[in-house]
C-alpha angles and dihedrals in degrees: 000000000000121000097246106144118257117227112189126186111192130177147134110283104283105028097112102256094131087058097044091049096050097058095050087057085053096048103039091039096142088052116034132043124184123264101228101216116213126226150177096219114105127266119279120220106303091350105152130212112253087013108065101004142006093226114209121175104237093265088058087046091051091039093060089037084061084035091062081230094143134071090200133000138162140187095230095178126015107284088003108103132175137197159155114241114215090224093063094051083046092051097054095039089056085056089058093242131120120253123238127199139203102189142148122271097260095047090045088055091044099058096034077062096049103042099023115173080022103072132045116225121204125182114208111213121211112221095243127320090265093055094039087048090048091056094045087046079051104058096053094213094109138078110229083244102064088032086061080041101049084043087052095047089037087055084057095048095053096068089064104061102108088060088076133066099257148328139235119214099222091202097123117019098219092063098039092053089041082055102045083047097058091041100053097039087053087057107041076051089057 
């Protein structure tokens, strides 16, 4: 593969990753473009296919899993898998642009191992689980039972956070996004 650089944003579900992450791609338009994971869970709200998810059912997930398709995949809930598929890093590479990632923890992990000085992995810090439960109530996208589901696995990730490069404390936006700016500017300079 080519030697584009690798940005992963990685935190439990409603810490504001997916913000962040969007206004990098806003900001660092002419260098970055997004890694579009693929997965076999069912579509959210107005998600699109190839925007927001590559959706697979779970045979074409375990197909490209046999395939070797993926650089880095999980089953994060029974029957509900996610990956990165090695064709999407390639595709951005071949523009000449670096790849950024919103991803869960695992898969962060997963691809900081594989690429190291490569890729850049940030850790996005809820401000407490309360907080974290309350955004997730708040989007009403969610059953009780996977929001209890997504509290118990985001109590787990937490515990992970010094694994990766650094982390960025999303209590106030402004200086969350401020932070992922500087950080990020600081690597693609590298």
């Amino acid at each position: 593969m080519p030697n584009g650089k690798l940005i992963i944003f990685s935190a439990p579900s409603g810490s504001g990753k997916t913000t962040i992450v969007r206004h990098l791609l806003k900001v660092f338009a002419d260098q970055i473009e997004f890694s579009i994971s693929a997965t076999s869970r069912t579509r959210r709200g107005v998600e699109e296919n190839g925007k927001d998810y590559y959706y697979l059912s779970v045979d074409e997930f375990k197909q490209k899993i046999e395939n070797k398709e993926f650089l880095e995949w999980e089953e994060v809930y029974a029957g509900v898998h996610y990956g990165t598929l090695r064709s999407e890093v390639e595709r951005i590479w071949a523009k000449g642009k670096h790849v950024i990632f919103d991803i869960d923890v695992e898969g962060g992990l997963n691809l900081k191992r594989q690429f190291g000085k490569q890729a850049l992995a940030v850790f996005v810090m809820p401000p407490s689980i309360k907080i974290l439960e309350e955004r997730l109530n708040s989007r009403s996208t969610d059953t009780p039972e996977s929001i209890a589901r997504r509290v118990a696995k985001a109590e787990k990730e937490l515990k992970t956070a010094d694994l990766f490069d650094t982390f960025i404390l999303n209590e106030d936006l402004e200086d969350a996004l401020a932070k992922a700016e500087k950080v990020v500017g600081e690597f693609l300079k590298a």
